[in-house]
N, C-alpha and C positions, 0 to 999 in steps of 0.2 A: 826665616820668613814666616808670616802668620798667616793662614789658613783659615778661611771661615768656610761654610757649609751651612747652603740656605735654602729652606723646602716651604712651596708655598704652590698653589694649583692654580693661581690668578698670575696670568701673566705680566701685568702691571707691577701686581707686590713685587715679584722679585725683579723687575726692572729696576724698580724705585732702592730694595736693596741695594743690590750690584753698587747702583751709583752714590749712595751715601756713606759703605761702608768701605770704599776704597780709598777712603777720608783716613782709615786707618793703615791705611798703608798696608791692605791687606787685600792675597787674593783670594778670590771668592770661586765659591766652587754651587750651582746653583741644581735643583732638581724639583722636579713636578711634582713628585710623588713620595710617602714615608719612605715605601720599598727601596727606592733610588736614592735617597737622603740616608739609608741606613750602611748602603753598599758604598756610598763613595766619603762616608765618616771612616768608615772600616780599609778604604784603599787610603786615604790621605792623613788620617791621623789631626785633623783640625786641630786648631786652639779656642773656636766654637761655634756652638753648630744654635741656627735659628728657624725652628721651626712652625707652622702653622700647624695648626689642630686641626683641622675637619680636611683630609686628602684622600684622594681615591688608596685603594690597594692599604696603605698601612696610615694611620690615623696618629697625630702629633704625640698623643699619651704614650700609644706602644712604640712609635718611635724613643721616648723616652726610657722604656722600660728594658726596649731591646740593645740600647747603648748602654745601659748601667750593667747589663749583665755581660759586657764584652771587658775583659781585665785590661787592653789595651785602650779602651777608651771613657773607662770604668767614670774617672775625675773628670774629664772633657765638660767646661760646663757648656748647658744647654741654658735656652731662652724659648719662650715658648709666645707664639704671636696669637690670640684669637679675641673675636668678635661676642664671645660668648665669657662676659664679662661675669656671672654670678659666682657669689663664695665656692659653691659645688663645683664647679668647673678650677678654679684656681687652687683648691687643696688640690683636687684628684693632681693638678700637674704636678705641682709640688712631690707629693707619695708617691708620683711615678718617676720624682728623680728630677725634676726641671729645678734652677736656680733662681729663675727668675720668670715671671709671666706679666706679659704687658698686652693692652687691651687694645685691639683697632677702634679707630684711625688714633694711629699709634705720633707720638711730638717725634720728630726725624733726631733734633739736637740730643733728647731725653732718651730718646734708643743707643743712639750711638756712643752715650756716655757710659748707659749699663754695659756695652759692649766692651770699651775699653775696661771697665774695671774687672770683667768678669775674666778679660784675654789677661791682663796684667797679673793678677792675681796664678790664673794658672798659668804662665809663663815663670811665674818668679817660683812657685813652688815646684814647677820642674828644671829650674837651674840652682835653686837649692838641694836636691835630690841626690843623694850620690848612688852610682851605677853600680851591680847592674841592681838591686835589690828594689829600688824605688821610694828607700823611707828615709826621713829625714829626724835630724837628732833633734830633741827636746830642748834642748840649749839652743839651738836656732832657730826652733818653729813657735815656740811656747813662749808667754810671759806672765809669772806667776802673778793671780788674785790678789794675794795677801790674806786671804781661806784658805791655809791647807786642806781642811776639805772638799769647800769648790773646788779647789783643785786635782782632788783627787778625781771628781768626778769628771772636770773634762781631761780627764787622761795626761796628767801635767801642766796644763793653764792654757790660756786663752790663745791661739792662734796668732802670732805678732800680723800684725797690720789689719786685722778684724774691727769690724764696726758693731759693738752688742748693743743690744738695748736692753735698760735696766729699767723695767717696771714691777708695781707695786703703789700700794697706798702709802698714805701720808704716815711713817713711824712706825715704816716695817724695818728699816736700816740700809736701806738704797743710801743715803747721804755719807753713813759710817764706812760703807763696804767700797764705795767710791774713793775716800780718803786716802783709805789703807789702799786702795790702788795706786793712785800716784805718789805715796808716802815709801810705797814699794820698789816703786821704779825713782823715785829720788834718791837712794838709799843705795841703789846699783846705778847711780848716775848715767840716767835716765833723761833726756829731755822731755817734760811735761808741761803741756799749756791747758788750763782751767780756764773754761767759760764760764763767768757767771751769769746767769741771765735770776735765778728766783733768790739769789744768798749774794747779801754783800762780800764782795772778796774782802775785807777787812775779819768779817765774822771767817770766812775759808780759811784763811790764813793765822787765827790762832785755832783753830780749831784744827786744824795739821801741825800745830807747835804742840798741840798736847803730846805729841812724842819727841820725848827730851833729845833722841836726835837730829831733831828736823829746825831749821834755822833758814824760814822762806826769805829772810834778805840777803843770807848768805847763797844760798841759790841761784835766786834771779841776780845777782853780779856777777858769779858763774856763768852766766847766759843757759842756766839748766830749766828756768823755772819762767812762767809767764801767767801774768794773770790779763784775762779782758773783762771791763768792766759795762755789764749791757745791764746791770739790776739797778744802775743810779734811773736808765730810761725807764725800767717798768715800775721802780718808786715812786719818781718824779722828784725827785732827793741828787741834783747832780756833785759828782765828787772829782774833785780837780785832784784830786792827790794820784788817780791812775792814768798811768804814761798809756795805755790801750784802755779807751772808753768811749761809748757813743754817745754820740756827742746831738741835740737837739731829737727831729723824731727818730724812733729807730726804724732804717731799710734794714732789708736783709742784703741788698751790695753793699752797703756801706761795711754790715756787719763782716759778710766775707772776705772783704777788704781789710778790717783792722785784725781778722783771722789771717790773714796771710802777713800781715807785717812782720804779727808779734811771732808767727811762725819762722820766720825768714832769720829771728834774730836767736832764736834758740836750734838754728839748723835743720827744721822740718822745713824741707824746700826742697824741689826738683834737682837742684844746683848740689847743695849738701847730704842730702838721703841720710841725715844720724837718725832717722826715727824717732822713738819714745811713745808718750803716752798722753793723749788730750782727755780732755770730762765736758762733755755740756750739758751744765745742769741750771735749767733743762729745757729740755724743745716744748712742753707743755704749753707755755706762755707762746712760744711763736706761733702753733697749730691753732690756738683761740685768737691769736691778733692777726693771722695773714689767712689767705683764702689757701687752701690745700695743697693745689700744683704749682704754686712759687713755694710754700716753703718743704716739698717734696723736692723740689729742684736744689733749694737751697742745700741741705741736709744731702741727698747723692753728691754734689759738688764739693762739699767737706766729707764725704764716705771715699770717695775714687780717689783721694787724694792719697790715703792710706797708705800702698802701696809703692806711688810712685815719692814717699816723700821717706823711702827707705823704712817701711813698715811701721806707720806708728800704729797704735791700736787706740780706737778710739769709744769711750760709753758715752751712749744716748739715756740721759735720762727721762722717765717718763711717770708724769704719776696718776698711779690707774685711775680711772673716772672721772678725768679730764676732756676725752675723746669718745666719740661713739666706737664699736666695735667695728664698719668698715674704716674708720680713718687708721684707728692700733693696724689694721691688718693693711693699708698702705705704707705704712710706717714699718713695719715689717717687713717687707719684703725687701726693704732697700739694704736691714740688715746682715749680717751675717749671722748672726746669732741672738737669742733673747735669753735672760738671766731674770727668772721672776722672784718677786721675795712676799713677804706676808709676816704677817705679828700672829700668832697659834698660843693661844695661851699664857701669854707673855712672855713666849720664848720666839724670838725673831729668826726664820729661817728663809732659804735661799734654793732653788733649783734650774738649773738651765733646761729649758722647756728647748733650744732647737741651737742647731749650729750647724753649719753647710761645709763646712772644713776640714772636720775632723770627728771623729766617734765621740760619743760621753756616756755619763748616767742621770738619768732624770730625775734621781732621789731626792729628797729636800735633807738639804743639811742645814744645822744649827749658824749661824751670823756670828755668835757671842765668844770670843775666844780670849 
């Protein structure tokens, strides 16, 4: 049964709580205050807890900080609701352990979506879990970079069903290090789906041939492999040769529509749960052609799919100086993790700046192997 715990000192909010989050088929457990939101986390053990920031007795942060230090509720993720919208306010939640922080007056649909991913997530990583220890093996949490270095630094590879984002400028080697990702997981027959939105999938597609292993027609007959063609629309160059492509202007329904086809047909589906491994490169181009909270909606709605679609793991690509710095830090937060790169001297390296999952190292390793 799934458990939430929801702290708010306006009687309203958690009214309005209660009643949308029972959508999840969850019961909810409701309190005034941090103090009371910290005592009935610690009797019921939730699957997640949402709390406001400014309450009498104990205040949303240290409720944050007072759950990280409990081992039973250590992972529990948190969501943090406040009215006090600026950068300063949304790190501190953050460094005090929060997963996610959303602004009042908060979208009802857009809350309750973060909620599912954030329950799903830690639901599936405590029935991955074996008893009584609480850790789970690398072989089923992990999928490796194709960096053994990156690798090494997040502690054996990317969290399977994670959403990272991979920023950097233009020919730091974001494009090469993506490759060798889904070249990675081709290789361990893997189902991966490539968005194109900024690179012809024709240019994709030899350019993952350049490993004399890789044979993308032989794949996509496998049903392992799937390309979506969204770069004929921001060419203006349309290509009838791809079975998935947008087709006149580009929405982003239509778009998550031809994402769900081509996904249904290489088994990333509710139905099938094979996982694998997606690339959308890159969101750039959507963030400069749609107005912010459509394609914020967009991008969470292919993020929450992750999990339930049998963990695929999914990169966001982004390329720095595209966005101002609050949009990167909306765009962020929907992730799980960021992996930043840069060109230093002519030598192209790599470090993950954050991940909510799992430990790592921050250090920049070398791209070039």
């Amino acid at each position: 049964m799934t458990k939430i715990v929801i702290a708010d000192d306006e009687t309203n909010i958690l009214t309005l709580l209660e009643i949308m989050l029972r959508d999840l088929d969850a019961t909810i457990f409701s309190a005034e205050n941090g103090e009371e939101a910290i005592s009935l986390a610690l009797k019921e053990k939730p699957d997640l807890i949402i709390s406001d920031i400014v309450m009498p007795k104990v205040n949303g942060f240290e409720v944050c900080k007072r759950i990280r230090k409990e081992t039973s509720l250590e992972e529990t993720p948190i969501i943090l609701l406040s009215a006090l919208g600026d950068e300063y306010n949304k790190l501190t939640g953050f460094e005090e352990g929060a997963d996610d922080y959303i602004i009042k007056p908060f979208n009802v649909e857009d809350l309750k979506a973060r909620s599912q991913t954030l329950i799903e997530k830690f639901q599936s990583k405590k029935k991955a879990a074996p008893l009584p220890t609480n850790r789970v093996s690398r072989e089923t949490r992990y999928c490796s970079t194709g960096n053994p270095e990156l690798d090494n630094s997040l502690k054996g590879g990317i969290p399977v069903g994670s959403n990272i984002l991979i920023v950097g400028e233009t020919g730091s080697g974001k494009s090469t290090f993506c490759r060798n990702f889904i070249t990675k997981g081709l290789l361990n027959k893997a189902s991966s789906l490539i968005i194109a939105i900024d690179d012809d999938p024709k240019k994709t597609r030899k350019k993952l041939e350049e490993n004399p292993k890789i044979t993308t027609e032989k794949y996509e007959k496998e049903n392992l492999l799937r390309f979506i063609d969204a770069y004929s629309w921001s060419s203006l160059t349309p290509n009838e040769n791809e079975k998935f492509a947008v087709s006149g202007t580009l929405e982003l329904n239509q778009l998550a529509g031809i994402i769900s086809d081509a996904s249904n047909e290489i088994g990333q589906s509710i139905q099938t749960k094979q996982g694998g491994r997606r690339l959308i490169d890159s969101i750039s181009s959507l963030l400069i052609s749609f107005e912010l909270g459509a394609t914020q909606r967009f991008l969470n709605q292919i993020a929450r799919t992750g999990v339930a679609f049998g963990g695929v793991t999914t990169l966001f690509v982004l390329e720095e100086g595209t966005v101002d710095e609050t949009t990167l830090n909306n765009v962020k937060y929907i992730m799980d993790g960021v992996i930043e790169f840069k060109s230093e001297n002519s030598e192209r390296k790599c470090r993950v700046s954050s991940m909510k999952w799992s430990s790592f190292d921050p250090s920049w390793v070398s791209t070039q192997h």
